[in-house]
N, C-alpha and C positions, 0 to 999 in steps of 0.2 A: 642501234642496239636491237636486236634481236628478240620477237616478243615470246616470254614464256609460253614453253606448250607441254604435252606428256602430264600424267597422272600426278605428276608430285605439283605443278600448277592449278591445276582441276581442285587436286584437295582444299591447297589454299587457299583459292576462290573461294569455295563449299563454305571453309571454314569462317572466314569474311564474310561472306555472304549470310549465315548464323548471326555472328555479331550485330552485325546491323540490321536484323531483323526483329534480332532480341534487343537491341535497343533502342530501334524506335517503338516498339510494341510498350516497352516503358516508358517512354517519352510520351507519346499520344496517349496511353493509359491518366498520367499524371496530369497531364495538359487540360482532362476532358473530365476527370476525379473531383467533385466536390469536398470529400472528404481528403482527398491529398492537397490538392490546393487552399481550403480553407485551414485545415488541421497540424500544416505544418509536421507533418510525417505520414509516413507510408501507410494504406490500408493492406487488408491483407492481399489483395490481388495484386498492389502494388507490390508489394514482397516479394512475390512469388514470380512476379515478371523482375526484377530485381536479379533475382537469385538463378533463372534461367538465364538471364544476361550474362553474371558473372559466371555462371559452367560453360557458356559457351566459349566466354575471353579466355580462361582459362585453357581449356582445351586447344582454341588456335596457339595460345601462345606456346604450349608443350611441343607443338611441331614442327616449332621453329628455331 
């Protein structure tokens, strides 16, 4: 098969590439958070990487 090339792959990549930036930025946040791992919910920089996570999923997923 043929491996994707052209701007409309580029994007996807981009957009992928986001996600998984923004979710391990969450992941290692919580991982290394005293107050996320002792407390049993999000502090607020956890939110906030949270919530950049989810605009990014959201975004790739609109262009697909």
């Amino acid at each position: 098969m043929p491996e994707n090339t052209g701007p409309m792959a580029a994007e996807r990549r981009a957009e992928d590439a986001a996600v998984q930036t923004a979710y391990s930025g969450f992941i290692r946040h919580t991982q290394a958070c005293t107050e996320c791992r002792t407390g049993g919910v999000d502090c607020a920089d956890a939110s906030e990487l949270r919530r950049v996570y989810r605009v990014a999923k959201r975004r790739a997923g609109e262009g697909r």
